[in-house]
N, CA, C and O of each residue as an XYZ file, in Angstrom:
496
protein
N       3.486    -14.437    -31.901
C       3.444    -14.248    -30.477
C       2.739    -12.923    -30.192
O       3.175    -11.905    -30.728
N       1.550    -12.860    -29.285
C       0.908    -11.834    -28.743
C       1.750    -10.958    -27.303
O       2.355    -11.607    -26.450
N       1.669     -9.850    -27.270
C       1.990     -9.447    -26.029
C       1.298     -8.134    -25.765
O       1.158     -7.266    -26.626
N       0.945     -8.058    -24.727
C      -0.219     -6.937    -24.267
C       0.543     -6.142    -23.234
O       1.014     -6.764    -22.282
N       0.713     -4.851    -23.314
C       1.493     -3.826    -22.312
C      -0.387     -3.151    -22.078
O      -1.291     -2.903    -22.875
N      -0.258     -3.070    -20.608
C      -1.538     -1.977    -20.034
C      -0.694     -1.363    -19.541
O       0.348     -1.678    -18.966
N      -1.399      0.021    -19.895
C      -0.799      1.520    -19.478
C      -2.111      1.798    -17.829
O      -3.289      1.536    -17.586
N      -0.686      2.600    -16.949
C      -1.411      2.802    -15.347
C      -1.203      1.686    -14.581
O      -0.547      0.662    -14.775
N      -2.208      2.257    -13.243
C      -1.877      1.046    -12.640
C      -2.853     -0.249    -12.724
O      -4.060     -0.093    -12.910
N      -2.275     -1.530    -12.577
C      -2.832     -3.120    -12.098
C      -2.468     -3.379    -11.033
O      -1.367     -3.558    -10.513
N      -3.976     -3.403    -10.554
C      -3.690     -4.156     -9.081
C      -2.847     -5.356     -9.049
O      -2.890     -6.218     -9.927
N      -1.967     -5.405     -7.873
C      -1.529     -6.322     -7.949
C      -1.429     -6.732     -6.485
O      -1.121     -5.738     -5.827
N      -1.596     -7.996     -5.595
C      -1.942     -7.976     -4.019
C      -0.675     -7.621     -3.555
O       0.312     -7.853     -4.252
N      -0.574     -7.041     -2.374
C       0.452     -6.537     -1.614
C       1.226     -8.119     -1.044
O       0.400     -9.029     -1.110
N       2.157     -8.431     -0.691
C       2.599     -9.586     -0.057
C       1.840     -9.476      1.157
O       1.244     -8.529      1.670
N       2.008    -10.682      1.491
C       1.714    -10.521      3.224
C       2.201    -11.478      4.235
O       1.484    -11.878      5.152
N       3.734    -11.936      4.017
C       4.813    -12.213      4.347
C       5.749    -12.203      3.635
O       5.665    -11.968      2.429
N       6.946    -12.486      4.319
C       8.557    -12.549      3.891
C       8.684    -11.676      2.338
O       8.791    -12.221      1.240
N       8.630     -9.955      2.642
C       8.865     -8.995      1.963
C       9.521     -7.903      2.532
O       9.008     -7.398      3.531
N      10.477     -7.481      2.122
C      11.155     -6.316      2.886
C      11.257     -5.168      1.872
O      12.035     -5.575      1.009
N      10.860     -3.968      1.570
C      11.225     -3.076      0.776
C      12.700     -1.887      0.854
O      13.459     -1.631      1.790
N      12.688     -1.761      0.512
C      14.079     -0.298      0.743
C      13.385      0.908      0.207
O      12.688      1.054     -0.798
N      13.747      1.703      1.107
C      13.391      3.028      0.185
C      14.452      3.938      1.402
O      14.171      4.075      2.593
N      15.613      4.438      0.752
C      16.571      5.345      1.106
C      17.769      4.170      1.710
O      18.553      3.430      1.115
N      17.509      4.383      3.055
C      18.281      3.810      4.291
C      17.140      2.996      4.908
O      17.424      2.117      5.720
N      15.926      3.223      4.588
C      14.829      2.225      5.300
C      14.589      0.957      4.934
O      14.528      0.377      3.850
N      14.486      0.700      5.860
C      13.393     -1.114      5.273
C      11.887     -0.950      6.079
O      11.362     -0.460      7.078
N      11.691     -1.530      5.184
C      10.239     -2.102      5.504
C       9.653     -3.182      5.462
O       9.475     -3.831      4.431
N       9.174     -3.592      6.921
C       8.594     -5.308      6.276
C       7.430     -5.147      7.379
O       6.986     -4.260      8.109
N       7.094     -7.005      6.982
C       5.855     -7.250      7.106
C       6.427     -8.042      8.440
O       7.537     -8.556      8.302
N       5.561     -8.234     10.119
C       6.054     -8.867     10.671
C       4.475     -9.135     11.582
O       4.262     -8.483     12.604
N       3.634     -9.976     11.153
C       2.670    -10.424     12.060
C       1.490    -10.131     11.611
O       1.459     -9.529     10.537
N       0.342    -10.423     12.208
C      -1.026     -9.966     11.966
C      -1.599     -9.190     13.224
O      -1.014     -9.030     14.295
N      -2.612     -8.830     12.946
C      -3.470     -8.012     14.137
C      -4.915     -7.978     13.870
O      -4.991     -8.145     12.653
N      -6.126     -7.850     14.352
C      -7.361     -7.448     14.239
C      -7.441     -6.502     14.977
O      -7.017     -6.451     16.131
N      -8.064     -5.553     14.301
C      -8.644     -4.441     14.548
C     -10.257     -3.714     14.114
O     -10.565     -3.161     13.058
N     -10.727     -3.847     14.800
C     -12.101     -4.128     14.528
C     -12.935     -4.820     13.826
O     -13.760     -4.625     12.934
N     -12.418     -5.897     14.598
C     -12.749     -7.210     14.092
C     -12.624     -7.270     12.306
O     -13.386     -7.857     11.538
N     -11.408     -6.462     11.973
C     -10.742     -6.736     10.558
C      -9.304     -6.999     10.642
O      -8.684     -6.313     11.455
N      -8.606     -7.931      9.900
C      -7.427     -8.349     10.179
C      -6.689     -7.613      9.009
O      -7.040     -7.392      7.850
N      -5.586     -7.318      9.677
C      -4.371     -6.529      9.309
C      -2.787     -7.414      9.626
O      -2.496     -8.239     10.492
N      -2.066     -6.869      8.614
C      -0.494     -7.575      8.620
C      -0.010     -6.133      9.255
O      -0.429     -5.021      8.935
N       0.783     -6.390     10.043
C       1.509     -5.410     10.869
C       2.888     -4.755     10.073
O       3.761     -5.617      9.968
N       3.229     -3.610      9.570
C       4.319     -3.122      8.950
C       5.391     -2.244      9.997
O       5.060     -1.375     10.803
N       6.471     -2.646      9.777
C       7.278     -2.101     10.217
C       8.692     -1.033      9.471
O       8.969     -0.811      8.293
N       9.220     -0.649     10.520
C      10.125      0.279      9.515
C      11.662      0.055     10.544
O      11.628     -0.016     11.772
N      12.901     -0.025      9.732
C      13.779     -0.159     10.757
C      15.104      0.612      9.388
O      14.832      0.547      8.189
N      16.325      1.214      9.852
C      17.413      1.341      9.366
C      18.212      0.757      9.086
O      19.051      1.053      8.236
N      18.122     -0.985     10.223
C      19.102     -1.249      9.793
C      19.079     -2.370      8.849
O      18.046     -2.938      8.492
N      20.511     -2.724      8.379
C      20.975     -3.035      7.046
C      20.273     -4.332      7.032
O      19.584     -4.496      6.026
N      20.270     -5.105      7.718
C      19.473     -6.597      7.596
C      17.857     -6.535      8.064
O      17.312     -7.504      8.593
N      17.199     -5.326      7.811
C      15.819     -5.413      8.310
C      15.645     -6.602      9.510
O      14.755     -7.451      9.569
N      16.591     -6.428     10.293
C      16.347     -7.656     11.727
C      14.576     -6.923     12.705
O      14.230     -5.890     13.278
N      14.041     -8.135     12.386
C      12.763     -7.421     12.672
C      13.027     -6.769     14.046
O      12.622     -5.607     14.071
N      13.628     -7.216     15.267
C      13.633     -7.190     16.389
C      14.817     -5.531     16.553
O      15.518     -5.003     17.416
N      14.520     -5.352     15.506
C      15.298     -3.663     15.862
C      14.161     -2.974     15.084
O      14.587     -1.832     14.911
N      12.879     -3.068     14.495
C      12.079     -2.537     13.641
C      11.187     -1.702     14.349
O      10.909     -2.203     15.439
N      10.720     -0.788     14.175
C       9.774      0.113     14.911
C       8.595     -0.132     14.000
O       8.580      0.154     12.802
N       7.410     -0.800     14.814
C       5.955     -0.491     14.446
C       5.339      0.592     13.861
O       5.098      1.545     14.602
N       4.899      0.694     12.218
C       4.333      2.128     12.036
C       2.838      2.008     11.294
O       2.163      2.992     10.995
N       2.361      0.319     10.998
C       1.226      0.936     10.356
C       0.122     -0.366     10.579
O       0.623     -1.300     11.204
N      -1.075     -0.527     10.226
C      -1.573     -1.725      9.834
C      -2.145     -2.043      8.925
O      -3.359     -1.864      9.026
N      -1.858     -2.398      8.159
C      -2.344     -3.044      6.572
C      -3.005     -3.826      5.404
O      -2.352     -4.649      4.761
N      -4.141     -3.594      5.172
C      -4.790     -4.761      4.527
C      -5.495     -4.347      3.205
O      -5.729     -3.262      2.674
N      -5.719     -5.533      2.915
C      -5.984     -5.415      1.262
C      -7.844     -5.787      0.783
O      -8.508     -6.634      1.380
N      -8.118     -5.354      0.187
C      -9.318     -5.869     -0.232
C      -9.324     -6.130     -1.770
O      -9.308     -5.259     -2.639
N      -9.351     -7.569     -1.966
C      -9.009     -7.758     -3.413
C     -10.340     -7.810     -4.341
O     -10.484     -7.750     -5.562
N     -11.412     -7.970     -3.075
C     -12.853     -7.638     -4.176
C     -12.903     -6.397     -4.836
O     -13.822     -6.170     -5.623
N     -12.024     -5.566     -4.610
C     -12.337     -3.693     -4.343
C     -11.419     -3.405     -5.169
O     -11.425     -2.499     -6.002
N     -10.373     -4.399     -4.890
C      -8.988     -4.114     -5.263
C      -8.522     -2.700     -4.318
O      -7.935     -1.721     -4.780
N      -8.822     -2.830     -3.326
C      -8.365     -1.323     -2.789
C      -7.422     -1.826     -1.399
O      -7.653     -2.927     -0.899
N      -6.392     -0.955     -0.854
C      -5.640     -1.305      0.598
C      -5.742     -0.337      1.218
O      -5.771      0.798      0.741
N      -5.827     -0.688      2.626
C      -6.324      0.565      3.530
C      -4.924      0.557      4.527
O      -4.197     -0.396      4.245
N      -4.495      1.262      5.430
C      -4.177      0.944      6.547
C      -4.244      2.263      7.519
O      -4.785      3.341      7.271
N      -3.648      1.926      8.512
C      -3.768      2.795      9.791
C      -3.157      3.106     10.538
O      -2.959      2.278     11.426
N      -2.482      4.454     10.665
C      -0.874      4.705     11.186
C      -0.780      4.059     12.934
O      -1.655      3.747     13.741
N       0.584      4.063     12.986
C       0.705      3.716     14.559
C       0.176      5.083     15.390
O       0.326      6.205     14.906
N      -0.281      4.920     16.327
C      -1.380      5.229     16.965
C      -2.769      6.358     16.585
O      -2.975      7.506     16.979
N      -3.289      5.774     15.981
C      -4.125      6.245     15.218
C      -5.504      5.355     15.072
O      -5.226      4.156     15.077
N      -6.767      5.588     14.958
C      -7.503      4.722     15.276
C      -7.903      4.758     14.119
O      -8.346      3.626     13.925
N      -8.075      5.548     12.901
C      -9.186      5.469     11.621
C      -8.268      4.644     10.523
O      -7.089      4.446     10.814
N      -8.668      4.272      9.556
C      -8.437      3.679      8.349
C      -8.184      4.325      6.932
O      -9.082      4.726      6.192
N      -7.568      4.344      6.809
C      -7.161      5.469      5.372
C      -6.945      4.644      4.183
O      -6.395      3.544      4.234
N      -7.274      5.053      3.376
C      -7.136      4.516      1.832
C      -5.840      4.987      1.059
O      -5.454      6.108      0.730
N      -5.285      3.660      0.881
C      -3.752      3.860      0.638
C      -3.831      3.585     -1.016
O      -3.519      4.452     -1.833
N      -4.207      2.501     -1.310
C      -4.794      2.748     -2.995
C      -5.859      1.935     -3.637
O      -6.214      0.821     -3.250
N      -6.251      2.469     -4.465
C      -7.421      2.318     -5.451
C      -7.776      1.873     -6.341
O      -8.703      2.451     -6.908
N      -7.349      0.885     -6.809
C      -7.045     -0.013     -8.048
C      -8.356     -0.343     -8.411
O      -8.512     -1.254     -9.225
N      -9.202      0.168     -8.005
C     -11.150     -0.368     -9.463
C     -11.669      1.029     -9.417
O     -12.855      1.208     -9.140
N     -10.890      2.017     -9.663
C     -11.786      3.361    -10.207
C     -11.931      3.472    -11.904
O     -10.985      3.164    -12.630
N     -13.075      3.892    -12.378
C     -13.080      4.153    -13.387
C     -12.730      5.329    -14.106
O     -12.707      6.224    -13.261
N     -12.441      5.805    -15.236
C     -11.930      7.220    -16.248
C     -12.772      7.938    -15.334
O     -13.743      7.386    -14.816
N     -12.408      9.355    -15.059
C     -13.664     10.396    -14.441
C     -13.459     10.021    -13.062
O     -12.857     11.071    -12.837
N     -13.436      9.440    -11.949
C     -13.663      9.051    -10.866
C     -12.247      9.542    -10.474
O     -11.142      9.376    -10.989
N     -12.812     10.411     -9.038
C     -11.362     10.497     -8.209
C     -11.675     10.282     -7.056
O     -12.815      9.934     -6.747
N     -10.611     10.469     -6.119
C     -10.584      9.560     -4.699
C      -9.298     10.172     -3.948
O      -8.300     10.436     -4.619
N      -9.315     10.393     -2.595
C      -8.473     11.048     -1.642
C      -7.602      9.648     -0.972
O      -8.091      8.808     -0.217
N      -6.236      9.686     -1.476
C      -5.284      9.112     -0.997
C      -4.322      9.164     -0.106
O      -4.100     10.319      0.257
N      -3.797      8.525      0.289
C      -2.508      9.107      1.508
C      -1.509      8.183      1.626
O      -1.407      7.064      1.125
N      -0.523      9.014      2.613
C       0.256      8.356      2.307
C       0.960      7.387      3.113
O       1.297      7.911      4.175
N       1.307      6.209      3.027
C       1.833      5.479      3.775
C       2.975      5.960      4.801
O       3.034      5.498      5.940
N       3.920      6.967      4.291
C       5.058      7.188      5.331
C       4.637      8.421      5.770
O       5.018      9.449      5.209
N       3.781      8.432      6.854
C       3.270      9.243      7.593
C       3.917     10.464      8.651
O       3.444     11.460      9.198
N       5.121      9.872      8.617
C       6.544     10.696      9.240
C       6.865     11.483      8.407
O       7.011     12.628      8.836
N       7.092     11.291      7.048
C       7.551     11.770      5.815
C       6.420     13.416      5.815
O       6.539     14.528      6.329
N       5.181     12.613      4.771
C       4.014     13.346      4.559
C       3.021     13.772      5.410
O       2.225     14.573      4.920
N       2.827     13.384      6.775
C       1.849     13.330      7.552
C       0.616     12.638      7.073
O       0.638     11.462      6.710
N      -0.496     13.403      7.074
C      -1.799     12.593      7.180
C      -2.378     13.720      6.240
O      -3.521     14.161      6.364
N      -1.722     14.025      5.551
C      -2.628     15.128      4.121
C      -2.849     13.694      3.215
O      -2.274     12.611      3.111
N      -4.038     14.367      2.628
C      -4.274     13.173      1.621
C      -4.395     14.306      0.183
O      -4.702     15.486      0.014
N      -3.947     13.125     -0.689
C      -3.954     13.545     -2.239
C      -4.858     13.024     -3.019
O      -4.883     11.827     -3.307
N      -5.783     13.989     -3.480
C      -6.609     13.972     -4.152
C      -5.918     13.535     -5.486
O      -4.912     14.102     -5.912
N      -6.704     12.186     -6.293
C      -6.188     11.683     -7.267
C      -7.090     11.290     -8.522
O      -7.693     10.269     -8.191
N      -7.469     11.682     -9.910
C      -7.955     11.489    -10.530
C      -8.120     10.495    -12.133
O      -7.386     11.033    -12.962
N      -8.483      9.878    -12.441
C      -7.988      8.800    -13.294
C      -8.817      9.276    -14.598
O     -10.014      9.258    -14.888
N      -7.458      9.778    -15.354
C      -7.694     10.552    -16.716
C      -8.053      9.453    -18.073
O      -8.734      9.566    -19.093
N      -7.316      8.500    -17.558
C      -7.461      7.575    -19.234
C      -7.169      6.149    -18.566
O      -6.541      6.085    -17.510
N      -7.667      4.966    -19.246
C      -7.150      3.469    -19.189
C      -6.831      3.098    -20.399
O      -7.656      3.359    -21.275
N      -5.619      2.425    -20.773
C      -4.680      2.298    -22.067
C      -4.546      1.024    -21.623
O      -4.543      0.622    -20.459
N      -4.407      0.261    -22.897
C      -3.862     -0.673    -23.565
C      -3.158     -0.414    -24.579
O      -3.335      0.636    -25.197
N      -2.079     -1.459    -25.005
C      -1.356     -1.579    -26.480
C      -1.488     -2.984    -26.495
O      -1.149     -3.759    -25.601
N      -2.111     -3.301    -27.796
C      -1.393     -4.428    -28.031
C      -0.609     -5.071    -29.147
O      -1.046     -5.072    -30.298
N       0.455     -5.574    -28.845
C       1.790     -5.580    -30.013
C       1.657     -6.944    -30.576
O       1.689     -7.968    -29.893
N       1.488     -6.890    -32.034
C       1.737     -8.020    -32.722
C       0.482     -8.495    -32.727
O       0.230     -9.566    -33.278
């Protein structure tokens, strides 16, 4: 039996329905689509409470993926530009200014990010 562990990240597509995340006391989900310049986005939300009931969720971002690129962008609530949330086809050497999704949290600084090595193992 072969098995292959890759070291870093693999893209992998974001959902783009019926997903709710946790992180603390938050949820986060996905609740709708939108176009925005004439590019379509899944609408993210953020709410406290315990059953992520969308209809208590506060609007915070818009979200989309580009799987040719492998890259996801989105765009805080009220905010008009597009930010690069991550980067999944850079090569060794190549860096790129990231940010961050919880924009309440971090604001709108972006982190400069650089990709030192791509690893594989493979076992057996």
């Amino acid at each position: 039996m072969t098995f292959q562990y890759v070291y870093g990240q693999k893209y992998t597509p974001f959902p783009e329905s019926n997903a709710v995340w946790s992180v603390y006391n938050e949820k986060y989900l996905i609740n709708g689509d939108s176009i925005f310049n004439t590019i379509n986005y899944k609408k993210y939300y953020f709410t406290t409470d315990s059953l992520a009931n969308p209809t208590k969720a506060h609007f915070f971002a818009l979200v989309r993926q580009d799987s040719s690129t492998k890259k996801v962008y989105f765009i805080p609530s009220g905010k008009s530009i597009e930010y690069l949330l991550y980067g999944f086809s850079l090569n060794v050497g190549e860096e790129t200014a990231v940010y961050s999704l919880s924009v309440e949290l971090f604001g709108l600084s972006s982190f400069t990010v650089q990709v030192e090595s791509k690893d594989s193992i493979l076992i057996n």
